[in-house]
C-alpha positions as CSV (number, residue, x, y, z in Angstrom):
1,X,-5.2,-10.8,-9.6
2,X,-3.4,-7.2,-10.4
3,X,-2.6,-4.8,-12.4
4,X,0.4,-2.6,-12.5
5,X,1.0,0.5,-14.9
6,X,3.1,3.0,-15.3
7,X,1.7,6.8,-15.8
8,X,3.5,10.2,-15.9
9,X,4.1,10.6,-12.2
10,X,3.7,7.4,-10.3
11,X,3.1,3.8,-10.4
12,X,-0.5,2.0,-10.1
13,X,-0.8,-1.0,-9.1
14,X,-4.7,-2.7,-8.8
15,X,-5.6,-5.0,-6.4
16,X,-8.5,-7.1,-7.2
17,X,-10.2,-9.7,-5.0
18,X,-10.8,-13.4,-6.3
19,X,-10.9,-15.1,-2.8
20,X,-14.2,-16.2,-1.6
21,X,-17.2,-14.5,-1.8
22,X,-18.1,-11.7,-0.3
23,X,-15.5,-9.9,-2.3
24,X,-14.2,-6.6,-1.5
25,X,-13.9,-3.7,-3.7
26,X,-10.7,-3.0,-5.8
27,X,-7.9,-1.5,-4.1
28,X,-5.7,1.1,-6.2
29,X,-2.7,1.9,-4.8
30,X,-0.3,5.0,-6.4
31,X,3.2,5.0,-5.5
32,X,4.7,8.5,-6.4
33,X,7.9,9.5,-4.7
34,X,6.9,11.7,-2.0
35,X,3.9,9.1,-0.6
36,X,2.1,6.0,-1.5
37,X,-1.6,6.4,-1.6
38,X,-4.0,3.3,-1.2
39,X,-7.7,3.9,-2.0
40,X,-11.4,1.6,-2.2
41,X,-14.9,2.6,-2.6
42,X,-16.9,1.9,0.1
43,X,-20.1,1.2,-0.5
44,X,-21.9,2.5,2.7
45,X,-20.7,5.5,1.9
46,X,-20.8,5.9,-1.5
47,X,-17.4,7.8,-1.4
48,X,-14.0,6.7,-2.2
49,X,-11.4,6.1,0.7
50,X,-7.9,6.7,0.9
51,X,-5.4,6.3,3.2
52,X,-1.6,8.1,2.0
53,X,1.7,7.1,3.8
54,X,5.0,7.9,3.5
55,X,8.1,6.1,2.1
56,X,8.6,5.2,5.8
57,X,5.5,4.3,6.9
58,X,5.4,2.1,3.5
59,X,8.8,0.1,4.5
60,X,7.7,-0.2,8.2
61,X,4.6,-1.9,7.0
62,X,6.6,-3.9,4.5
63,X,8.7,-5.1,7.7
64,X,5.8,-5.8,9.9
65,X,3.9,-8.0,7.9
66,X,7.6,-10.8,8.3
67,X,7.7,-9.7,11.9
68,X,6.1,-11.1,15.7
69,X,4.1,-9.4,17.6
70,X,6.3,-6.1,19.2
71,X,7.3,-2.6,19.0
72,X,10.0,-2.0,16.9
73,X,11.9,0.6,15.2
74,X,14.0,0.4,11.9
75,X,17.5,2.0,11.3
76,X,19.4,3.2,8.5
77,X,22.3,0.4,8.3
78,X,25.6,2.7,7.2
79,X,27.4,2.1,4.2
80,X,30.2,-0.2,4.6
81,X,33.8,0.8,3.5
């Protein structure tokens, strides 16, 4: 299940686990235009994590998850006239 909502200055969209048990923690991730942040509370730690990538880190993982195993780097196709 998800959420998704629209505030002020980004978008958050909530991640929350139905699989099996044990479930893990929600995972709230912002989208604002300069980064995406993803964060979860970790329990251990009693502290809230969070990782923040940029808009190219975001579509490189996008692309990886369709892609084999491999290095790869993703181009800017130019405009067609």
């Amino acid at each position: 299940m998800f959420s998704i909502e629209h505030e002020f200055d980004s978008t958050v969209i909530t991640l929350v686990d139905e699989g099996e048990t044990p479930l893990q923690e929600d995972v709230v991730i912002n989208s604002f235009a300069e980064c995406v942040t993803l964060e979860q509370y970790d329990a251990r730690t009693d502290t809230m994590q969070k990782i923040t990538l940029s808009p190219e880190q975001l579509r490189d993982l996008a692309a990886a998850l369709d892609l084999p195993e491999g290095v790869y780097q993703l181009r800017e196709m130019p405009p067609e006239s």
